[in-house]
N, C-alpha and C positions, 0 to 999 in steps of 0.2 A: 435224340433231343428234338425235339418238336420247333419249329419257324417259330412260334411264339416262345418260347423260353428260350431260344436262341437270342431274342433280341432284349428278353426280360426286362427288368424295372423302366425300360424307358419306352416302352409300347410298341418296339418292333418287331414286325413279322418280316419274314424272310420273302414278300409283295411289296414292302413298305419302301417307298422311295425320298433319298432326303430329300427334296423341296417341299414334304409335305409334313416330314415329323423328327426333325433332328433331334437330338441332344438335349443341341443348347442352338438359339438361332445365330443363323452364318453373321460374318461381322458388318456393324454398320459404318464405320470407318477407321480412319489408318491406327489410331491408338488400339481400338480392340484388336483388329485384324495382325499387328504386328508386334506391339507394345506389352498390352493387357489382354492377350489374346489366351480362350478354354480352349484353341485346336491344338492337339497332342500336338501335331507335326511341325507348329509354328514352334512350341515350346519346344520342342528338343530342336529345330536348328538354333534359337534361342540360346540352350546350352552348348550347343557345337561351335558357333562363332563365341563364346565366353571362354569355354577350353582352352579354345588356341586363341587364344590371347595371351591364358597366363601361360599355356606350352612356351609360349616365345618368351615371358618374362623369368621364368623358372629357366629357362634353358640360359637366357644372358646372365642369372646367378650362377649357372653350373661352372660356365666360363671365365667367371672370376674366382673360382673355388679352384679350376683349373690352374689358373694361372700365377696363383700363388705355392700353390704345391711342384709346377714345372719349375720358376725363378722367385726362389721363398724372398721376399722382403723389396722385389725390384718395382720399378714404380710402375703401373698399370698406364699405357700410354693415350693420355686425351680424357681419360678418366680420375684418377689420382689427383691430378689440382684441385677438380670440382667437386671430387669427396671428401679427401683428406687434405683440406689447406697449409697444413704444420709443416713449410719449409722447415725446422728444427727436426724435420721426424726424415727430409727428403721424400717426402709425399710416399713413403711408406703406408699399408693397409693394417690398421692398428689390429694385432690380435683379438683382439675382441670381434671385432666386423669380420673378422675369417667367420668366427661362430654362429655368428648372426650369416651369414652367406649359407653354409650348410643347411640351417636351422632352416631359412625360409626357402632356399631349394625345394629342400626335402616334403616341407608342407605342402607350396602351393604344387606340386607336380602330385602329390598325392592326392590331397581333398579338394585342390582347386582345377584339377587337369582329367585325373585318370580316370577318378571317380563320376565325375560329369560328365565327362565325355560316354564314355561305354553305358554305365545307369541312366543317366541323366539324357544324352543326347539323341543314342539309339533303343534303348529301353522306349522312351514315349513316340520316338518316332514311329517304332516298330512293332510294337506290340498289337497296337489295334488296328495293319493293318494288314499281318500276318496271322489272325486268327478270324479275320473277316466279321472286324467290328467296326461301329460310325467311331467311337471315340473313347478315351478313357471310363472308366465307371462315374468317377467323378473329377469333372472336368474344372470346376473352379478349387478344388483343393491340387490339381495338377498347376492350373494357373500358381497358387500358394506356395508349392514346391520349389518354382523358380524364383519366384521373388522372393525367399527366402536369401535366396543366395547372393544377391548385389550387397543386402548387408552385412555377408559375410568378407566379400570380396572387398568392402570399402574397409572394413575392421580390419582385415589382413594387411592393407593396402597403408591404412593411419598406423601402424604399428611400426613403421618406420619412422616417423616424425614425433613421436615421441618425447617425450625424457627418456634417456637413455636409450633408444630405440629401438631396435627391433627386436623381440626375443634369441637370446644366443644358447637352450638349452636340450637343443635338436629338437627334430618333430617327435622324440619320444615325451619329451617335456618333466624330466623324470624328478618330481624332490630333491634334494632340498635347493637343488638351485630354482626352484620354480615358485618354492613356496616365500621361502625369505627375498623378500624385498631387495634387498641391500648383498646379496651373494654377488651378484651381476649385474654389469648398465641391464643389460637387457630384462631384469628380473624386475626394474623398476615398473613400471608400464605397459611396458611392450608386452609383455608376456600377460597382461590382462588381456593389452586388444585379440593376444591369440585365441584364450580361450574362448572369448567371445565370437570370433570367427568361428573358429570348429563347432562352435554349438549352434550357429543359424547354419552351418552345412550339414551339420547333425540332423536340424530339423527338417533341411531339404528333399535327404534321403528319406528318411523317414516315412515323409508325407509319399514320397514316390512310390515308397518299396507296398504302403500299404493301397496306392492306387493300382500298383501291376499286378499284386494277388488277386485283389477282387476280379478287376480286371479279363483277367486271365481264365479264371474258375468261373465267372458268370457270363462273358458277354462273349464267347468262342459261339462260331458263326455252325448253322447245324452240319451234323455232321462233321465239327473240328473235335474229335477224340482227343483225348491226352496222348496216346499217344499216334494220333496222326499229328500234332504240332512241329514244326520246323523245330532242331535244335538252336537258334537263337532264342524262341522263345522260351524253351525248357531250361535255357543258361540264365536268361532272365528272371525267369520266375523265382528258381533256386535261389540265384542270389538276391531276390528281393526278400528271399526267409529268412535269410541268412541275415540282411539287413535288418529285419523286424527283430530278429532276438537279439542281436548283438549291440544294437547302436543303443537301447537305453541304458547300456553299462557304460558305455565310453562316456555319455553324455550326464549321467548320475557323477562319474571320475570329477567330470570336467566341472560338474556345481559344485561339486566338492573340493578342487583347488580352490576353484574362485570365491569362494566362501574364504579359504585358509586365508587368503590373499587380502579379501576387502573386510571381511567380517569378523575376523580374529579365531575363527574356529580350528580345530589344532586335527581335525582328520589325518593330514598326512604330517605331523611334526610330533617325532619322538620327547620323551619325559626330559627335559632339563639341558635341552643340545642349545649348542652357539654355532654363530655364521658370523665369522670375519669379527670377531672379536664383541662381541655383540649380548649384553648381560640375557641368562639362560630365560629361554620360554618356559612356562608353565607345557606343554607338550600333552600327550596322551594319546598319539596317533600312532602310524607305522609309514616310515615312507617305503615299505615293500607293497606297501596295499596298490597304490598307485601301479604298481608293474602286474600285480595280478589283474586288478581293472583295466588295465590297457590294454594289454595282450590278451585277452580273451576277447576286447573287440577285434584287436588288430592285427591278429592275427587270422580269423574269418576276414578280416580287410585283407589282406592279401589273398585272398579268392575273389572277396569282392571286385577285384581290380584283374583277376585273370579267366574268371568263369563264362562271364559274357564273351569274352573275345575267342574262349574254346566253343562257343555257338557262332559266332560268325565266321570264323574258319572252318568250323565244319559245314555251315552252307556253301562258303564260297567253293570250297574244294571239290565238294559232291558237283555245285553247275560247273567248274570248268573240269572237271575229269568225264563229264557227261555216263555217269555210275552213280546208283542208288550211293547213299552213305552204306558203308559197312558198317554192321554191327547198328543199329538204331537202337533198339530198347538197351544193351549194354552199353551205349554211349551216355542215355539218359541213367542210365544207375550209377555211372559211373560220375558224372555230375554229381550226383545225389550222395554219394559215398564223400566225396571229397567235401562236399560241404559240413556232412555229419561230424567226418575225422577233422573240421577244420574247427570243430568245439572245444578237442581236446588235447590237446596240442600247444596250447599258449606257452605252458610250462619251458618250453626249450628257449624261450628267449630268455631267462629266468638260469640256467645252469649255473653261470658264474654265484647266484647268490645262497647258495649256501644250503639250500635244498637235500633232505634226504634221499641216499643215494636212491632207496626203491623208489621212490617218486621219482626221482628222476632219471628214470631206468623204464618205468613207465610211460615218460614222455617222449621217452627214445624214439620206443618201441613202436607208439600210436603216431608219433613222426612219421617214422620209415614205414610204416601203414600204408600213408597217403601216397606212396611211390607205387603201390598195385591200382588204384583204380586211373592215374595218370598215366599209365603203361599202357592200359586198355583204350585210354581214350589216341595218344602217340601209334597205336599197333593199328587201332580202325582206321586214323588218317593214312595212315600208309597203305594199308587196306584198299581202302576207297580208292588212292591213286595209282593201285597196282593196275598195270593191263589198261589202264584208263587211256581217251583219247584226250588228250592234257590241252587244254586251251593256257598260254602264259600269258597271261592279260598281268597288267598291274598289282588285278586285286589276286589272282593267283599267286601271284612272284611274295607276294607279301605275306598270304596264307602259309606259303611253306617255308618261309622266311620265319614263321611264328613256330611251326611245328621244330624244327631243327634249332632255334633260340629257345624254347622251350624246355628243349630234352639238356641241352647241357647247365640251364640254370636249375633243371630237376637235379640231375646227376649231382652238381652242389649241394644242395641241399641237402642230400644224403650225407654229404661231409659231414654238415654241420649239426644234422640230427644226431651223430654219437658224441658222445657226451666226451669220452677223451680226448677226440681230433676239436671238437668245437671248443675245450680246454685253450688250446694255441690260437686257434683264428679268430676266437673272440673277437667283434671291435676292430677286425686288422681290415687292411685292401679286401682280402677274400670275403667278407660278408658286404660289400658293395658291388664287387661283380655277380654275384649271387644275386643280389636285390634288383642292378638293374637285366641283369639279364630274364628276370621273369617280367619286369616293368616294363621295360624296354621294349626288350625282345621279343617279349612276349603282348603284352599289352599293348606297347604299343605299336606293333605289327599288325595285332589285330586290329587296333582303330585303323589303321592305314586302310589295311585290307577293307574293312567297313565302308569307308567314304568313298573309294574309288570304286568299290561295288554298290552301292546304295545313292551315290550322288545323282545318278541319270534319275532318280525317284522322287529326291529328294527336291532337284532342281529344273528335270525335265532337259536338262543337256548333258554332255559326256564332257569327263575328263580327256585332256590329249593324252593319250598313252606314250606317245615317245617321251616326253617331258615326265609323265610319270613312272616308265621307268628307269630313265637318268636318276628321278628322283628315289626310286628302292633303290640300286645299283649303287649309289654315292653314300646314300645311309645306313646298307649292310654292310660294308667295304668301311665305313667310320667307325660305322656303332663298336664291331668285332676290334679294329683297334684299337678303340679306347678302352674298352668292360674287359676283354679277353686278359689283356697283362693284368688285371687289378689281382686277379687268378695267381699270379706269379709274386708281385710285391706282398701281396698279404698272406703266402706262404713262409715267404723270409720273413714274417713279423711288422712290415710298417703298417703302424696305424692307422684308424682312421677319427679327423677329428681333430687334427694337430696340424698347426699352420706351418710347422716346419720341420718336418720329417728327419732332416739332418740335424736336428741338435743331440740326436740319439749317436754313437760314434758307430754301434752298429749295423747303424744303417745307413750312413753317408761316405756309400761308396758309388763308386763312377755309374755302374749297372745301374743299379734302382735309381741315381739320379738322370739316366739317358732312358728307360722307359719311361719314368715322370715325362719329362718333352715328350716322346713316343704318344702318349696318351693324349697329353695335349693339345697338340698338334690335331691330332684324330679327334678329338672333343669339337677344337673347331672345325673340322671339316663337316662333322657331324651337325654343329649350327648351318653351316654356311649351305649344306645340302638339302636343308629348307625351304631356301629361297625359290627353288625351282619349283616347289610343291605347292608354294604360298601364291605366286602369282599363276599357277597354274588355276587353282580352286578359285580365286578371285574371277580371271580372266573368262575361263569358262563358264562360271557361273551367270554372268553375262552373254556370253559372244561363242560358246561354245556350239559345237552341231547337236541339234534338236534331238532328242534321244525318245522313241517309241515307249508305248507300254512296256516291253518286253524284251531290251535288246539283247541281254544274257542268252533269252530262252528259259527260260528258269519255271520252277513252277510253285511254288508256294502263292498266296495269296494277294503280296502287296504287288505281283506283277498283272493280275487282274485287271489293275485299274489304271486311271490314268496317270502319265508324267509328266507334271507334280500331281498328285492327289488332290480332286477336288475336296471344295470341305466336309463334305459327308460321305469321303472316301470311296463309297459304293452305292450306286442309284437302286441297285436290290443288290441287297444280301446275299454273297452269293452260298452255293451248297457244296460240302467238300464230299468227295466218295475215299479219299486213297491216302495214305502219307505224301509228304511235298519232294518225295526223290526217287520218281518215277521216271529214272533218264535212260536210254537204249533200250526201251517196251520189244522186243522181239514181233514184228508184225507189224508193227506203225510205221507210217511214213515218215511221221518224224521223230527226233531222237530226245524228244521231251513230253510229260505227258500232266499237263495242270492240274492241281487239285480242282477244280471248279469241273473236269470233264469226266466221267468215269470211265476204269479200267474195260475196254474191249476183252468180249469173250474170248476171242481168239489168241489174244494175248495170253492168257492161262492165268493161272492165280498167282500172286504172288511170293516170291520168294522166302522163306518162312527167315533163313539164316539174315535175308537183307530189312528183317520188318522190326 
């Protein structure tokens, strides 16, 4: 690749200094600079401080979802007055609001938390400054991408105040409670403002996924081969495809309720059905359509939400094991597999409805598919940290924290991909500890791991490590026991979904009701283990100790430059010779070797198995 096509459509040569030819010009004050700002890096902290926002406000729904399944029907203390006023009810949490608690859990931690954070926050932080470019390809439709999102998150947000308030028809949003009006309080309203939300997050992604392709294909700094790229970028890219084909399905789903809804149009409403007694529709739709539109995006969403975080642990892992990654180009196909098998697969959320057997013997099978190429990806991490000289930093404790929460919400999965065992656990506790432990556990380990390895970049100071590892230590020791029993109750059958587990005679017995507390208990520890993380990242982010280019050692690109990144990231372009996991070179002085330097002869060539 030649210095000129390296820096392509926007006239940079790999001479060219930004004070002379940026982009876009650096900002003239505080609103562009911070507000209305085209610099990727503002933008995704941008998105990082919006995530964890709603993390906290998703996590204090999770907590009252908690604590009516620990003590079904008992009054929530200091809250209950000011929600539910009905002395007549004894400040009781009316069944309905359990629904709506789930329902908006489940959303905002998905489209408002997981998906921002990981795409949204590290995606634009990082992309352009680990392939050794000034800035996204296009940098006001990146601007675009974020402000999409405040009017998702204000619609999510008015969904509550409502008539009838907030959607109660989970985040899968499934017909007929969603389409008829009058099914549900929450079907009145609220469940407009939902889809309305999802679809300026729709467009957010969107706009991102197709700024990271160009991105990524045009503006890689000379000498960035595909595959000399860092695996976070390779996790990115991928699921930014993945985002391009799948999201105009969900978002086609999504005009198409809301049509059903405000327009009269009968898409998802069968020939001549009633709801709650309600003279018959004219109909002509299917409400299974909905489930095939959904899951075909949302199920690629669940990669969307795990793929990126399998490239940030395998960076973090490779600097603190100070060892190439194992396996490099099998890691990237293995990426690449998962996301291919994550097209065809929708079918297994589908089992229950009636589906012929070979098709659904078909979906099994391309299920338990996607258990080979996440075996390669689990067998390289372990790989990489064989023999390693193991730095336990933070962001380490949290990377392997992801790889071993990983492997048991895999192992699930496998449950639930054969079509007889996922017969029983339908629906029950065992497909939430399945969900959160890839979300969780998985996902969100990896953001963990992310900010505590990325924040000296991103902020120019370090996290306190002792504080941050109180804070893994407290929310591995939570997380495991709140998600790990769900494993055990939704074997015996309790559902999920239902305000009070004990109306079942089957199931109200002392055990399942003493893991219930068990859980809860751990859920809030699980909050409260927060707190330590929250003022940590405030704190330092301020008053923290001053963090170098380079404190890792690390050698990918974005350590190049300075901490925080100036605006034009790089004053020359720099040139890459090698892949970014050139760690214990045999013959160097030191036990890291940067893309930016090339391999010494005497070092020998490299490793064919490590490349």
């Amino acid at each position: 690749m030649s210095a000129q096509h390296a820096g392509n459509g926007h006239g940079h040569t790999a001479e060219s200094h930004g004070h002379e030819d940026h982009i876009h010009p650096a900002p003239s004050n505080i609103l562009t600079k911070y507000v209305f700002s085209t610099d990727h890096k503002v933008i995704g902290i941008q998105f990082l401080i919006s995530g964890l926002i709603f993390f906290v406000l998703g996590g204090l729904l999770a907590m009252a979802v908690r604590w009516q399944l620990a003590w079904p029907w008992s009054p929530i203390p200091i809250l209950s007055k000011s929600l539910w006023s009905s002395p007549a009810l004894g400040y009781r949490m009316p069944p309905e609001y359990f629904n709506k608690l789930f329902t908006m859990h489940a959303s905002i931690m998905i489209f408002f938390v997981v998906i921002p954070l990981l795409t949204g926050a590290f995606g634009n932080f990082l992309i352009p400054l680990m392939i050794g470019a000034r800035d996204m390809a296009f940098p006001k439709l990146n601007m675009f991408s974020y402000w999409a999102m405040p009017f998702a998150m204000v619609a999510i947000m008015y969904s509550f105040y409502v008539e009838g308030g907030s959607p109660e028809a989970g985040w899968t949003s499934y017909p007929v409670l969603t389409v008829a009006r009058w099914s549900t309080p929450g079907s009145l309203n609220g469940q407009t403002w939902w889809l309305i939300a999802i679809l300026f997050a729709g467009v957010s992604s969107l706009m991102g996924s197709i700024n990271y392709i160009t991105t990524v294909i045009m503006l890689r700094a000379p000498g960035m081969k595909m595959f000399r790229m860092p695996m976070t970028v390779w996790a990115l890219f991928i699921t930014a495809i993945l985002q391009a084909f799948a999201l105009p399905v969900l978002t086609s789903a999504l005009v198409m309720q809301l049509l059903d809804r405000t327009a009269g149009t009968n898409f998802f409403s069968p020939v001549g059905w009633s709801v709650a007694n309600a003279p018959p529709v004219v109909g002509g739709g299917q409400t299974l359509m909905w489930q095939h539109l959904f899951w075909f995006y949302s199920h690629p969403a669940v990669y969307i939400m795990i793929l990126p975080a399998m490239g940030f642990v395998s960076d973090v892992i490779a600097t603190f094991s100070r060892k190439p990654l194992f396996g490099y180009k099998p890691m990237v196909f293995a990426i690449a597999g998962i996301a291919g098998l994550g097209f065809i697969v929708w079918g297994h959320h589908m089992f229950q409805s009636g589906m012929n057997p070979a098709l659904g013997a078909t979906f099994m099978l391309s299920t338990m598919m996607i258990a080979l190429p996440s075996a390669v990806k689990v067998f390289n991490w372990l790989g990489t940290m064989w023999g390693g000289r193991l730095q336990l930093t933070t962001a380490m404790l949290n990377a392997m924290a992801f790889v071993a929460m990983f492997v048991i919400g895999g192992l699930s999965g496998i449950f639930m991909a054969a079509t007889p065992v996922d017969m029983h656990i339908h629906d029950t506790y065992f497909i939430v500890a399945h969900i959160h432990y890839v979300l969780f556990g998985g996902a969100t380990f990896g953001i963990f791991a992310a900010i505590y390895y990325w924040f000296p970049k991103m902020f120019g100071r370090m996290l306190n490590e002792r504080w941050g590892k109180v804070h893994f230590f407290l929310s591995f020791i939570f997380f495991n026991g709140t998600f790990f029993l769900m494993h055990i109750v939704g074997m015996h059958g309790m559902p999920r979904r239902y305000a009070d587990f004990s109306a079942f005679p089957y199931l109200n017995t002392p055990s399942l009701r003493h893991l219930n507390v068990i859980m809860t208990y751990s859920a809030f520890g699980l909050g409260l283990a927060q707190i330590p993380f929250a003022i940590n990242f405030f704190y330092s982010m301020v008053a923290g100790p001053k963090a170098g280019p380079n404190p890792w050692k690390a050698n990918s690109l974005e350590w190049a430059t300075d901490s925080p990144p100036p605006h034009y990231n790089f004053a020359t372009i720099p040139t890459v010779y090698h892949p970014a996991y050139e760690f214990s070179v045999p013959g160097l002085p030191d036990d890291f070797l940067p893309q930016t330097m090339p391999r010494p002869a005497e070092a020998g060539p490299l490793d064919p198995v490590m490349a």
